[in-house]
PDB file with SEQRES, HELIX, SHEET and CRYST1 records, atoms N, CA, C and O in Angstrom:
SEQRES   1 A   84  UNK UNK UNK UNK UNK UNK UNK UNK UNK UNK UNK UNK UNK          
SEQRES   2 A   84  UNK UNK UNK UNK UNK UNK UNK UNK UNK UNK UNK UNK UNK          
SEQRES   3 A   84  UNK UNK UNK UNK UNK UNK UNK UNK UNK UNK UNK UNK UNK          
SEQRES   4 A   84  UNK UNK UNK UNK UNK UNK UNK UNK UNK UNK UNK UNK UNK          
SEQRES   5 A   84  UNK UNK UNK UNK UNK UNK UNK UNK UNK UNK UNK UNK UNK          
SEQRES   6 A   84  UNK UNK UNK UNK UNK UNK UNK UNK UNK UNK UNK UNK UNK          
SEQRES   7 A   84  UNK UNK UNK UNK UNK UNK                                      
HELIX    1 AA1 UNK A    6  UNK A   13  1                                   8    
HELIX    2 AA2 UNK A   28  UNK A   38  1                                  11    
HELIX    3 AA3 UNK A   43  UNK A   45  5                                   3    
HELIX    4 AA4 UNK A   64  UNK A   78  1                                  15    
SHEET    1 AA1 3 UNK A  24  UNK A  25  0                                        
SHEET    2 AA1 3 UNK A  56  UNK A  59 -1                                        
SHEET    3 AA1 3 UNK A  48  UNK A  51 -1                                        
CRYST1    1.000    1.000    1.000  90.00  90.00  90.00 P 1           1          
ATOM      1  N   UNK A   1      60.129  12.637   3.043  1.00  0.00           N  
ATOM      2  CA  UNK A   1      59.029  12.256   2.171  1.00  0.00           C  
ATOM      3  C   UNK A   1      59.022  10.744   2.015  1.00  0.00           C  
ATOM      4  O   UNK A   1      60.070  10.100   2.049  1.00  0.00           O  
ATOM      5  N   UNK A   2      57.684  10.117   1.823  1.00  0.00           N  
ATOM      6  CA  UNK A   2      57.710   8.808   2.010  1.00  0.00           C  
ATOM      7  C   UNK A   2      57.444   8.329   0.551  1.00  0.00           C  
ATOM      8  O   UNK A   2      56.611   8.875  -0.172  1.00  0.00           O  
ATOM      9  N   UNK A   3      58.342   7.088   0.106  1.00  0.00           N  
ATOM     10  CA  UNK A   3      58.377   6.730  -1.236  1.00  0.00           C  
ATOM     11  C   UNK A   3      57.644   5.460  -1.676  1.00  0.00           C  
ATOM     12  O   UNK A   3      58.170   4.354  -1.802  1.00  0.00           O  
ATOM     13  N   UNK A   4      56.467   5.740  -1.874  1.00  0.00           N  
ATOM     14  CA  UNK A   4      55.885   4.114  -1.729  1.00  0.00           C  
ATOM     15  C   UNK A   4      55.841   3.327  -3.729  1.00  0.00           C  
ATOM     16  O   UNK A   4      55.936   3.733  -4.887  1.00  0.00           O  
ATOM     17  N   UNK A   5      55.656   2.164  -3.041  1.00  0.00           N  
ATOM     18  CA  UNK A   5      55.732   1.640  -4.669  1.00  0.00           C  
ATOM     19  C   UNK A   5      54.378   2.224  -5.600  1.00  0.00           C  
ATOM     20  O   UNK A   5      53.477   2.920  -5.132  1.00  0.00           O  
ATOM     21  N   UNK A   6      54.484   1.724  -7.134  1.00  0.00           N  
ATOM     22  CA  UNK A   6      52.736   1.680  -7.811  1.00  0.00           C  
ATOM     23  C   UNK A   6      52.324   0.883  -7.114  1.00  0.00           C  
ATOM     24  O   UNK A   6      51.156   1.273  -7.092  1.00  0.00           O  
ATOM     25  N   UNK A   7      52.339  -0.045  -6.434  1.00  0.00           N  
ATOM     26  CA  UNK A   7      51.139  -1.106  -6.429  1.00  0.00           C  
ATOM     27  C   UNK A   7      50.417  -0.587  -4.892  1.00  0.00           C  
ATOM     28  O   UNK A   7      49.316  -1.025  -4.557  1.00  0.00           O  
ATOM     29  N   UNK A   8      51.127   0.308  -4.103  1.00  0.00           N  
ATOM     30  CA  UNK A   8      50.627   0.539  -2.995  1.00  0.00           C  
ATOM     31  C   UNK A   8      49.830   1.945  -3.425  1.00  0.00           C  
ATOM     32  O   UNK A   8      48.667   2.028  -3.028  1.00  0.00           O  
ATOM     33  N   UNK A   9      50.279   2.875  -4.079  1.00  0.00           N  
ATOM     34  CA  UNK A   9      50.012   3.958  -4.924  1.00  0.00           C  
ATOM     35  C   UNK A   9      48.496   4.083  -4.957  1.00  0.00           C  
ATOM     36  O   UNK A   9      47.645   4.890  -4.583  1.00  0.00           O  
ATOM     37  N   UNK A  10      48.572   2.595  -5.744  1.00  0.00           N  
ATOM     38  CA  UNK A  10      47.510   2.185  -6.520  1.00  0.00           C  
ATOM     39  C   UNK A  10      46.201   1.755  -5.553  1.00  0.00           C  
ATOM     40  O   UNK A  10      45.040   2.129  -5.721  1.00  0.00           O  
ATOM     41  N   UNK A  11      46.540   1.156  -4.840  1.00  0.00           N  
ATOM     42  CA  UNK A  11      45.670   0.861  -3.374  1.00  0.00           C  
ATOM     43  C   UNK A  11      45.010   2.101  -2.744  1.00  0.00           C  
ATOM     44  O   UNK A  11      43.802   2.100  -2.509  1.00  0.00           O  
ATOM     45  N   UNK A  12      45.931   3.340  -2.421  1.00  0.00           N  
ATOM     46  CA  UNK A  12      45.535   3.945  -2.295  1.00  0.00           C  
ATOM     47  C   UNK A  12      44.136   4.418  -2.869  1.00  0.00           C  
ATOM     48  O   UNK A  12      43.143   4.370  -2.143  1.00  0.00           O  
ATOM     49  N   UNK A  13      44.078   4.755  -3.831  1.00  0.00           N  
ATOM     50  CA  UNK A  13      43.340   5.181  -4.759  1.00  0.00           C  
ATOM     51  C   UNK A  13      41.875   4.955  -4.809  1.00  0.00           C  
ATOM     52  O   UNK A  13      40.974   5.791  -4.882  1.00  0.00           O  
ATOM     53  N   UNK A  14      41.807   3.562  -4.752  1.00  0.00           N  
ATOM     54  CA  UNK A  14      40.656   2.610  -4.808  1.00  0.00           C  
ATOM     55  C   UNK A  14      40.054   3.206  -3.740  1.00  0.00           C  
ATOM     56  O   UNK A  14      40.766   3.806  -2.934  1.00  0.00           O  
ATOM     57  N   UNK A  15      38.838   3.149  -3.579  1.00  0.00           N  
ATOM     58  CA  UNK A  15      37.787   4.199  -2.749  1.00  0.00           C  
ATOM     59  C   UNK A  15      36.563   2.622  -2.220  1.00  0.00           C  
ATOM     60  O   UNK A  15      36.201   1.860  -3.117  1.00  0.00           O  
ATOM     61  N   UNK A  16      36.245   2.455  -1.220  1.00  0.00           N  
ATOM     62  CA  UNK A  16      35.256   1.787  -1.091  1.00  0.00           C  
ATOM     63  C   UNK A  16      34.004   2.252  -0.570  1.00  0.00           C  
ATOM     64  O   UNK A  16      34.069   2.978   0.422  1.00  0.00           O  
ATOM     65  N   UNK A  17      33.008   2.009  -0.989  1.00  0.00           N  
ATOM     66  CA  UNK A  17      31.486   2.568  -0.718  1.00  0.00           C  
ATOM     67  C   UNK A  17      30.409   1.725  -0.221  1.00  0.00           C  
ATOM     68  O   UNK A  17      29.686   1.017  -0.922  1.00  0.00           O  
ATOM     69  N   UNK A  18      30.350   1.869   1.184  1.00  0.00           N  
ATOM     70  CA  UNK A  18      29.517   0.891   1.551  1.00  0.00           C  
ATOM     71  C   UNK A  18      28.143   1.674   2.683  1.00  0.00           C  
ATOM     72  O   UNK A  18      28.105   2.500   3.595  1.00  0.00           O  
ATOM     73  N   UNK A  19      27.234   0.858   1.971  1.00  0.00           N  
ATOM     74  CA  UNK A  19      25.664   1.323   2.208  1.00  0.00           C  
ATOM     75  C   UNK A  19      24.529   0.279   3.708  1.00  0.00           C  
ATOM     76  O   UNK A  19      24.207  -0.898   3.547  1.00  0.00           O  
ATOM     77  N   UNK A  20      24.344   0.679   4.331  1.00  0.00           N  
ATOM     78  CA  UNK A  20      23.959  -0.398   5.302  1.00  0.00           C  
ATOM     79  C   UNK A  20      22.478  -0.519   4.139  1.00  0.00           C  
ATOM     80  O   UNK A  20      21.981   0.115   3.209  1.00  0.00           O  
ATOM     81  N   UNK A  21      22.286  -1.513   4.773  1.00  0.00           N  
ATOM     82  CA  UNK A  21      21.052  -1.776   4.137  1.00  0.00           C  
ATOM     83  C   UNK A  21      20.450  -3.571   4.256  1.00  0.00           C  
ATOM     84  O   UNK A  21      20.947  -4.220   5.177  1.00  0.00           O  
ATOM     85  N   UNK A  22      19.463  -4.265   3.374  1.00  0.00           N  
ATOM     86  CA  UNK A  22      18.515  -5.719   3.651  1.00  0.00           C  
ATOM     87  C   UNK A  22      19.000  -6.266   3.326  1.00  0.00           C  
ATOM     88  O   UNK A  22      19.543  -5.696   2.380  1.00  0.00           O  
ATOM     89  N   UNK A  23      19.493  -7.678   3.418  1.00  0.00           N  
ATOM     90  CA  UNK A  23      19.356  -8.409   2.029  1.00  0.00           C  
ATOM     91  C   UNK A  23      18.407  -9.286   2.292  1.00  0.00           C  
ATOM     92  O   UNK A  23      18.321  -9.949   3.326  1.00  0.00           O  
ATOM     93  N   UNK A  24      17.642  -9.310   1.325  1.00  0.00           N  
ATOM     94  CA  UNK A  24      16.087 -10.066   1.041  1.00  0.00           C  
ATOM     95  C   UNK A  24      16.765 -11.087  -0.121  1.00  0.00           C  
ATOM     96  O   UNK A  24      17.296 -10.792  -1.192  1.00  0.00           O  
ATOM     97  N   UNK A  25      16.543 -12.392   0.502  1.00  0.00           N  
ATOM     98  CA  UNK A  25      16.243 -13.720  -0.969  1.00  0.00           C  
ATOM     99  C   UNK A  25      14.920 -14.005  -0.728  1.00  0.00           C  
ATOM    100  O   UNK A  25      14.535 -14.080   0.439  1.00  0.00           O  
ATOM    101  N   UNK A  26      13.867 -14.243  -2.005  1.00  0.00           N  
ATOM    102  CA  UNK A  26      13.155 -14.910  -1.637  1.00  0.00           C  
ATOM    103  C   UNK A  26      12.461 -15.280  -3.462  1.00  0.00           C  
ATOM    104  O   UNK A  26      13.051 -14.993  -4.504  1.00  0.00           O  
ATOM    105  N   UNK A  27      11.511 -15.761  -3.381  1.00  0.00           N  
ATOM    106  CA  UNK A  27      10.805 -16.351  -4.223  1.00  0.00           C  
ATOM    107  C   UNK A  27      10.345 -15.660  -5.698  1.00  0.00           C  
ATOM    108  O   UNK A  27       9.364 -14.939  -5.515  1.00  0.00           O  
ATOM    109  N   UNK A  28      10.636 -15.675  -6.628  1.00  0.00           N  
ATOM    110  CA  UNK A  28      10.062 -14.650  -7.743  1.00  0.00           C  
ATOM    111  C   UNK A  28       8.909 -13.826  -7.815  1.00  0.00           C  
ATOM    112  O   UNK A  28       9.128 -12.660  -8.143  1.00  0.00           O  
ATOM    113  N   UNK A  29       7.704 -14.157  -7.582  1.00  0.00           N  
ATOM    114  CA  UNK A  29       6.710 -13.617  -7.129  1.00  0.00           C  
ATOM    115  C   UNK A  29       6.637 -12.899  -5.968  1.00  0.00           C  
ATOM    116  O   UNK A  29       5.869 -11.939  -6.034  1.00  0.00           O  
ATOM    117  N   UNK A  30       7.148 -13.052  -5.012  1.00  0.00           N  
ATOM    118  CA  UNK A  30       7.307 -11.687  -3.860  1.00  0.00           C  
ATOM    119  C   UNK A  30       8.818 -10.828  -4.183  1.00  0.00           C  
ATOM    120  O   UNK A  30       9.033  -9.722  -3.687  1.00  0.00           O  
ATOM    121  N   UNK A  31       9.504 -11.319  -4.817  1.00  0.00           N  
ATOM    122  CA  UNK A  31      10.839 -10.412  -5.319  1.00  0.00           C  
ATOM    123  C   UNK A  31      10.045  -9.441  -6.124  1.00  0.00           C  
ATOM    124  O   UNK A  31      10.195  -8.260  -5.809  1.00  0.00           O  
ATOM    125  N   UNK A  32       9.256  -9.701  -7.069  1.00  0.00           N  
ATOM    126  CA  UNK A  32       8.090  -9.065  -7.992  1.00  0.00           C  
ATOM    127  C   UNK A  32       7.407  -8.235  -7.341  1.00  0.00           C  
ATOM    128  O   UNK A  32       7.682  -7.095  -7.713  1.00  0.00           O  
ATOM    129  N   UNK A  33       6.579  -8.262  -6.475  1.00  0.00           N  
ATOM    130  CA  UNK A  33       6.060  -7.900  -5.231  1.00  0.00           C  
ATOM    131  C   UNK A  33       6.523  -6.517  -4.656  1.00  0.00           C  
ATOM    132  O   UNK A  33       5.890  -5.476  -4.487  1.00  0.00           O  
ATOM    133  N   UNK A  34       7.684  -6.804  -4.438  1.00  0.00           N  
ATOM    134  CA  UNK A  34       9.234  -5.476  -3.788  1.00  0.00           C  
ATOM    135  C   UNK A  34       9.482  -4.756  -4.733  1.00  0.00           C  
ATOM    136  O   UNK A  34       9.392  -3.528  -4.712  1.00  0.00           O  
ATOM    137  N   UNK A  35       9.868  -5.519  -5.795  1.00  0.00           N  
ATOM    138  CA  UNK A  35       9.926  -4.453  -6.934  1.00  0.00           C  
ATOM    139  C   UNK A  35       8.327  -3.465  -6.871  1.00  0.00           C  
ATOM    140  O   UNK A  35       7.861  -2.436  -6.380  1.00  0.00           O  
ATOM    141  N   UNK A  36       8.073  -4.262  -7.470  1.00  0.00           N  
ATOM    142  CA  UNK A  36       6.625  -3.287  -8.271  1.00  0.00           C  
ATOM    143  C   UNK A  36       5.945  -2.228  -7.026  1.00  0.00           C  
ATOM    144  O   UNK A  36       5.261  -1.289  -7.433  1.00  0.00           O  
ATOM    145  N   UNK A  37       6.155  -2.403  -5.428  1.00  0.00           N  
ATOM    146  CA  UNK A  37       5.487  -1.624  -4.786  1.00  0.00           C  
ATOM    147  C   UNK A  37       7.115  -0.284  -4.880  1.00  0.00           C  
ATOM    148  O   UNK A  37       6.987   0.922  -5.092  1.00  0.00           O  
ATOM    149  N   UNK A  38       8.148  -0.848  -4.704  1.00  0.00           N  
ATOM    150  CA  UNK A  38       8.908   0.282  -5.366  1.00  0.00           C  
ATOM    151  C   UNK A  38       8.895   1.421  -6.060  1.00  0.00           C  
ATOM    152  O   UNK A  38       9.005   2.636  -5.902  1.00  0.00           O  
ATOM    153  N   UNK A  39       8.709   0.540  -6.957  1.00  0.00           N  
ATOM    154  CA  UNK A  39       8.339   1.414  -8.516  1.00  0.00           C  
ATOM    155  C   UNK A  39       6.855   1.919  -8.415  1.00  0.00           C  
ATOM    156  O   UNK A  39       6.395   1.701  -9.536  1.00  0.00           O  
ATOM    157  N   UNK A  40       6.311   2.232  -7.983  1.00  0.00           N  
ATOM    158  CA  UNK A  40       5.056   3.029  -7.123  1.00  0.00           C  
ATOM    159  C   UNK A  40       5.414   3.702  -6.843  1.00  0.00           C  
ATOM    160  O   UNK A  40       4.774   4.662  -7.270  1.00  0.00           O  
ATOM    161  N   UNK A  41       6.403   4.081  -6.120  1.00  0.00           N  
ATOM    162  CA  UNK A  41       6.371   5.200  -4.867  1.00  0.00           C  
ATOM    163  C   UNK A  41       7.269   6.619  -5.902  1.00  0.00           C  
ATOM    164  O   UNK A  41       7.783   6.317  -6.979  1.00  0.00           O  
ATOM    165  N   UNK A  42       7.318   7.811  -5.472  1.00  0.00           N  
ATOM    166  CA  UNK A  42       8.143   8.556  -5.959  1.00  0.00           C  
ATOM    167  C   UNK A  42       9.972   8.656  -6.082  1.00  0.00           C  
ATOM    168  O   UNK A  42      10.633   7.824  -5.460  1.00  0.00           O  
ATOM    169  N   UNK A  43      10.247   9.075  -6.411  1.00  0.00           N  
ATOM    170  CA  UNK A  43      12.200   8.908  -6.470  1.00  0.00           C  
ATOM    171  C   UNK A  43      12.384   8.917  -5.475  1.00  0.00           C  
ATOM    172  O   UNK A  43      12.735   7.844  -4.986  1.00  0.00           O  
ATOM    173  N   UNK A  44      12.262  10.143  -4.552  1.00  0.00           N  
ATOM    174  CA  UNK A  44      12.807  10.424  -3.134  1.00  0.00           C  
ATOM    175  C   UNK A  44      12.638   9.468  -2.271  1.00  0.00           C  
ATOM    176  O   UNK A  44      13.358   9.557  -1.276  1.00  0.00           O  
ATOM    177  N   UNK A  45      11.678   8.272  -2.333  1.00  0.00           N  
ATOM    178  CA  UNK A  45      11.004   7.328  -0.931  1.00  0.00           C  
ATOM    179  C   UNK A  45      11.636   5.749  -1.796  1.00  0.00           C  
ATOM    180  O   UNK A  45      11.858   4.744  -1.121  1.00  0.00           O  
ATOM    181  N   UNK A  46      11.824   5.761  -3.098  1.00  0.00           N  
ATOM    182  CA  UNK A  46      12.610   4.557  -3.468  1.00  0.00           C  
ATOM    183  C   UNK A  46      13.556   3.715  -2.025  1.00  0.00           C  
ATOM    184  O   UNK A  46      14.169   4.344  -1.162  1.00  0.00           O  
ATOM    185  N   UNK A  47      13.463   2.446  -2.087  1.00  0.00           N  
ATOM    186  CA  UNK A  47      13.821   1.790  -1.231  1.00  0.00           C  
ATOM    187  C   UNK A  47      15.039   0.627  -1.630  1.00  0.00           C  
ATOM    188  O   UNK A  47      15.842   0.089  -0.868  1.00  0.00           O  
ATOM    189  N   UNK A  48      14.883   0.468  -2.953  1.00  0.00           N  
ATOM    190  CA  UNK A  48      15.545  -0.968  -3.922  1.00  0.00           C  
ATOM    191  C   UNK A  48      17.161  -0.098  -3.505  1.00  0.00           C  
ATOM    192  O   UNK A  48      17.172   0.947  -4.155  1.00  0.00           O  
ATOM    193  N   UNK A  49      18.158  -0.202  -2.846  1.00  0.00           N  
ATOM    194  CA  UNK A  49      19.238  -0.679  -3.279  1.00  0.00           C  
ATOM    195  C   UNK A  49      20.247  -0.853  -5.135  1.00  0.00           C  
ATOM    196  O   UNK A  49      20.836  -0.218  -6.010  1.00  0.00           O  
ATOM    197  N   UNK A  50      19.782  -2.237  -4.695  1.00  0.00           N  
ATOM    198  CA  UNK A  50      20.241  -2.705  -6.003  1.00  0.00           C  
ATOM    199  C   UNK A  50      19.729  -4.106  -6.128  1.00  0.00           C  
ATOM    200  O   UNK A  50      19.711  -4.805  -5.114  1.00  0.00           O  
ATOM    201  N   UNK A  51      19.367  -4.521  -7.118  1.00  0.00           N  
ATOM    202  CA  UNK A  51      18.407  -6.068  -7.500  1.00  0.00           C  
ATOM    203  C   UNK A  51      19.878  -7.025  -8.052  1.00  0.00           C  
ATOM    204  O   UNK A  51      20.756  -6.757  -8.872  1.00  0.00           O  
ATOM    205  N   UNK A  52      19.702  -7.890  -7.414  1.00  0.00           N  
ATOM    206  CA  UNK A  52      21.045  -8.482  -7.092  1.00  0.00           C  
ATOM    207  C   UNK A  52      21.060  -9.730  -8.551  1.00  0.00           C  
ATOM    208  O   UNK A  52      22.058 -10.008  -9.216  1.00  0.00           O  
ATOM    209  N   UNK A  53      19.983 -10.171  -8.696  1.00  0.00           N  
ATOM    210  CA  UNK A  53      18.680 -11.300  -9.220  1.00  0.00           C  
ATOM    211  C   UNK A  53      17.328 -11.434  -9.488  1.00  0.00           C  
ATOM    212  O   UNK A  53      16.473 -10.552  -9.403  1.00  0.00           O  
ATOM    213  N   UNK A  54      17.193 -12.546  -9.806  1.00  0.00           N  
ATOM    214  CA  UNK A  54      15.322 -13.188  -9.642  1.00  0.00           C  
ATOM    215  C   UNK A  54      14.447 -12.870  -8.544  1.00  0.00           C  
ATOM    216  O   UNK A  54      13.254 -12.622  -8.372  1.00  0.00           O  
ATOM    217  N   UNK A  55      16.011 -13.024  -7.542  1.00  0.00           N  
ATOM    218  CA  UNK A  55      15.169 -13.426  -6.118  1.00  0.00           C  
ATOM    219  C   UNK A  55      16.269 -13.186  -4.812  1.00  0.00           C  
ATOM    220  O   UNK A  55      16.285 -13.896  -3.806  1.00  0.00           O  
ATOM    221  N   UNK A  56      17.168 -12.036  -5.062  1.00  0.00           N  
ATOM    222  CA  UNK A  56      18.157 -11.566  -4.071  1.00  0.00           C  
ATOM    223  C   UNK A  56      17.521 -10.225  -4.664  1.00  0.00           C  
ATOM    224  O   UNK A  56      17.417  -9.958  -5.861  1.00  0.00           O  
ATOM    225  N   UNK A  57      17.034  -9.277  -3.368  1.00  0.00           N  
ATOM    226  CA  UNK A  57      17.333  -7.677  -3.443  1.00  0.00           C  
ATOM    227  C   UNK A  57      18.157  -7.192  -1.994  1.00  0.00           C  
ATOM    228  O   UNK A  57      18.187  -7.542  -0.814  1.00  0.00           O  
ATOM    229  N   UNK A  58      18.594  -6.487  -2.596  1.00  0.00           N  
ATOM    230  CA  UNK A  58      19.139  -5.338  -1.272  1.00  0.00           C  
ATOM    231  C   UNK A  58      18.758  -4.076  -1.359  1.00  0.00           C  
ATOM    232  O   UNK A  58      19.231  -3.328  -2.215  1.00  0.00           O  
ATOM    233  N   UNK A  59      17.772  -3.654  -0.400  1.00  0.00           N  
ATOM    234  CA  UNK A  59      17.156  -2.368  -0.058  1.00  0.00           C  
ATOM    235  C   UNK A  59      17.450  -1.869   1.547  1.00  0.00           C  
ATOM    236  O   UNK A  59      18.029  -2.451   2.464  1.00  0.00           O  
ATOM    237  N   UNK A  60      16.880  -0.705   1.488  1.00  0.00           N  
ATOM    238  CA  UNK A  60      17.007   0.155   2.787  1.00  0.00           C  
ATOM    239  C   UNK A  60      16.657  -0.266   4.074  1.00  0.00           C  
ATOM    240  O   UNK A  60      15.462  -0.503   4.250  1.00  0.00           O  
ATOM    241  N   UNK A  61      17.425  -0.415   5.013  1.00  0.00           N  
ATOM    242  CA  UNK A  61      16.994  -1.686   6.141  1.00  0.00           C  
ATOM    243  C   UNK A  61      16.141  -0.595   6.703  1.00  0.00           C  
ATOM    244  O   UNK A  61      15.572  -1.222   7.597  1.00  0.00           O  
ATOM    245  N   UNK A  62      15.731   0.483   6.762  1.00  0.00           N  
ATOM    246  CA  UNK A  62      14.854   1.284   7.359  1.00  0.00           C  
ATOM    247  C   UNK A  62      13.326   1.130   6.858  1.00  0.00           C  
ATOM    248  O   UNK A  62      12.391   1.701   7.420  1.00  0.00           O  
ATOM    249  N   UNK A  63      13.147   0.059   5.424  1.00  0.00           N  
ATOM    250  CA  UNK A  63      11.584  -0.028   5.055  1.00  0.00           C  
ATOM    251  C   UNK A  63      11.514  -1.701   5.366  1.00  0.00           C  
ATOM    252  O   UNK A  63      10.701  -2.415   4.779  1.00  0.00           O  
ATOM    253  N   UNK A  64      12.123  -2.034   6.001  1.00  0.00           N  
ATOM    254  CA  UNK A  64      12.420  -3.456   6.804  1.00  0.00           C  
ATOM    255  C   UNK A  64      10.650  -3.515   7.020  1.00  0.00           C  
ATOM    256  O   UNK A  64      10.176  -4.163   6.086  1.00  0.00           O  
ATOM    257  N   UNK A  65       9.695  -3.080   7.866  1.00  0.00           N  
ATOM    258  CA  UNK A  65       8.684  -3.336   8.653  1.00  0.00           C  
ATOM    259  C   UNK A  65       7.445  -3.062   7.660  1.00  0.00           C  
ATOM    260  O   UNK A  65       6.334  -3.589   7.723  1.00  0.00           O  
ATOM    261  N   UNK A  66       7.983  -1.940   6.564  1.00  0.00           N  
ATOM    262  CA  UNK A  66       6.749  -1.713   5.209  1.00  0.00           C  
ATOM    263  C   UNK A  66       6.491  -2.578   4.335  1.00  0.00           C  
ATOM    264  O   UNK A  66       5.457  -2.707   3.679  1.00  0.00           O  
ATOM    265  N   UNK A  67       8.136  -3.637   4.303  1.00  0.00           N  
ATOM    266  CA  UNK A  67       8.059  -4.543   3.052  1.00  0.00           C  
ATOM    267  C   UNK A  67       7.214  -5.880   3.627  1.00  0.00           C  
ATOM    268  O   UNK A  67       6.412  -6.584   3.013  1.00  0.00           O  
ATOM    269  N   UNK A  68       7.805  -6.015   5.421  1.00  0.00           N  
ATOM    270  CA  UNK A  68       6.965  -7.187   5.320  1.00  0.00           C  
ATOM    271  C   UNK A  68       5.509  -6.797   6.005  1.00  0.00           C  
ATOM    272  O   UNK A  68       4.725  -7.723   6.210  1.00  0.00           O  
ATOM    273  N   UNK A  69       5.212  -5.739   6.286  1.00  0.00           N  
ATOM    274  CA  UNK A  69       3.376  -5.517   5.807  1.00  0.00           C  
ATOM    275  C   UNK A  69       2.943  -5.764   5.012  1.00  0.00           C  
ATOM    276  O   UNK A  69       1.774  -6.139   4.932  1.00  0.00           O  
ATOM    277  N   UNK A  70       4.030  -5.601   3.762  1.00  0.00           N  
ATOM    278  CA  UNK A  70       2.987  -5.698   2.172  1.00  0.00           C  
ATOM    279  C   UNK A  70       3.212  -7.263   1.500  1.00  0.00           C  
ATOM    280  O   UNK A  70       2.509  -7.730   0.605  1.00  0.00           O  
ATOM    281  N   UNK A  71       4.254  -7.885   2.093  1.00  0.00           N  
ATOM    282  CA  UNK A  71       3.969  -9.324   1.438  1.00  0.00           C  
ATOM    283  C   UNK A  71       2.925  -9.552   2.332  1.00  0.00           C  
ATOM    284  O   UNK A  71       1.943 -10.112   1.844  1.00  0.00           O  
ATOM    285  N   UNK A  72       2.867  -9.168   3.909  1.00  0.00           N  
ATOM    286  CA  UNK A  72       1.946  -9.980   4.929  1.00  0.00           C  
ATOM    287  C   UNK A  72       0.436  -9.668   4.321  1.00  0.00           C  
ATOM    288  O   UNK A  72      -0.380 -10.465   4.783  1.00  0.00           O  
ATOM    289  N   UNK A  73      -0.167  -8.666   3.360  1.00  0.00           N  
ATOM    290  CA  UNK A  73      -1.414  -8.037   3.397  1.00  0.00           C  
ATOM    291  C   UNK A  73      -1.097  -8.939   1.712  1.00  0.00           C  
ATOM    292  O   UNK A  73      -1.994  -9.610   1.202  1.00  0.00           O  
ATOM    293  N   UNK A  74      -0.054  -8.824   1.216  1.00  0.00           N  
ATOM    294  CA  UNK A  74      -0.375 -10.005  -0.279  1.00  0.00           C  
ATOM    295  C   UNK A  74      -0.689 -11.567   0.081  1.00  0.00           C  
ATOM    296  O   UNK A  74      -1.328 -12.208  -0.754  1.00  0.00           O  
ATOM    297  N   UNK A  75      -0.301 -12.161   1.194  1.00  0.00           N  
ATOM    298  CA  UNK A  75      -0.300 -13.136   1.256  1.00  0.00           C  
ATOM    299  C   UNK A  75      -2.013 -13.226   1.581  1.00  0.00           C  
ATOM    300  O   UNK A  75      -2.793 -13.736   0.777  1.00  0.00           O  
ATOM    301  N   UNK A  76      -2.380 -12.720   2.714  1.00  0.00           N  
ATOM    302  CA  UNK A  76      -3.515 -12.703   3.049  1.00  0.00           C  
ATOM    303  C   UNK A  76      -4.818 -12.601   1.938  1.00  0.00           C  
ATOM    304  O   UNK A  76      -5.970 -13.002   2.106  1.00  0.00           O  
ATOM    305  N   UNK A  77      -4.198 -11.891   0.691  1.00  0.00           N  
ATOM    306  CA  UNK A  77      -5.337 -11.814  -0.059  1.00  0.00           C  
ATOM    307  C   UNK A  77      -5.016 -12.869  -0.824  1.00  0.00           C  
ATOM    308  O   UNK A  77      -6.073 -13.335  -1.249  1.00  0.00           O  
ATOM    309  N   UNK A  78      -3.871 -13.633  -1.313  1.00  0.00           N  
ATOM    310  CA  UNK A  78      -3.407 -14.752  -1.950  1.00  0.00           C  
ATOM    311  C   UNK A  78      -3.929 -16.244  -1.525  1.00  0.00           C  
ATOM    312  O   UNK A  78      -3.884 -17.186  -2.316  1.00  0.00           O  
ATOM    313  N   UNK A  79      -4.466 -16.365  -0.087  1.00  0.00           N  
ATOM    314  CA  UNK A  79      -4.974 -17.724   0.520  1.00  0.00           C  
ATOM    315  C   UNK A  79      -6.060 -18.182   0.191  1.00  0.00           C  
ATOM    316  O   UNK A  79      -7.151 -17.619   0.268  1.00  0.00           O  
ATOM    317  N   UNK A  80      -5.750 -19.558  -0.314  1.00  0.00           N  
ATOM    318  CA  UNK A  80      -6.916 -20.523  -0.731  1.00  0.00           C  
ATOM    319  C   UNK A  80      -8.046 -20.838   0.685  1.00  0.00           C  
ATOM    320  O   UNK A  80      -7.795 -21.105   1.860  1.00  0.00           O  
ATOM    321  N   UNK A  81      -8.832 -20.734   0.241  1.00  0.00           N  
ATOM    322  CA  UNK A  81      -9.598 -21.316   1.759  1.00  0.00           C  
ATOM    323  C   UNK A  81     -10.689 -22.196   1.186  1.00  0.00           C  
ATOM    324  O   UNK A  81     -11.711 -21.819   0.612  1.00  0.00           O  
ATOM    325  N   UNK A  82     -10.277 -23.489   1.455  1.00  0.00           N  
ATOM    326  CA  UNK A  82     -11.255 -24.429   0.777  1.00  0.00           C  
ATOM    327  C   UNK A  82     -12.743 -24.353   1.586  1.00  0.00           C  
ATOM    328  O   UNK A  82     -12.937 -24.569   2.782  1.00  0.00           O  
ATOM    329  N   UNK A  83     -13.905 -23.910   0.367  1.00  0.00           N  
ATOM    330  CA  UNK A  83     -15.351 -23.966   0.873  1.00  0.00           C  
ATOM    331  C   UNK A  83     -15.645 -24.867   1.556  1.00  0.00           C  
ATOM    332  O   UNK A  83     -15.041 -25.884   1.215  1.00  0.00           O  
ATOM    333  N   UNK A  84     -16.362 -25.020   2.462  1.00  0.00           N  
ATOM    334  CA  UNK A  84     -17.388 -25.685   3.583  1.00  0.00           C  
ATOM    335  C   UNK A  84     -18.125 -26.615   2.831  1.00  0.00           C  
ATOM    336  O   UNK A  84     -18.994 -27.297   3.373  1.00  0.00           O  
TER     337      UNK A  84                                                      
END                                                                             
């Protein structure tokens, strides 16, 4: 039988949990953006990870191509276009 110390014991124990997933920094208003189309959707299709900050999220690298459709279709309606 093998006799190990507490402190290795203890190591044992500790469990680590790791999630693939985004990490997005960006600007308050499109961090806002991620959130709020989030919080839209139902429980099951939730994408947020965990909100790290203002302006760090980590979400599901699988809605990678949905999130930047929807800043790309916010930005588009967001552009100044100075009149003629």
């Amino acid at each position: 039988m093998l006799n190990f110390s507490p402190e290795i014991k203890r190591n044992f124990l500790i469990m680590v949990n790791a999630i693939k997933g985004l990490y997005i920094e960006c600007d308050i208003p499109m961090a806002q953006l991620i959130i709020n189309m989030n919080g839209a959707l139902p429980q099951s299709q939730k994408f947020i990870i965990h909100v790290l900050d203002n302006t760090r999220i980590f979400v599901r690298s699988d809605m990678a191509g949905q999130i930047r459709s929807a800043i790309a279709t916010f930005r588009e309606q967001n552009t100044y276009e100075k009149p003629s």
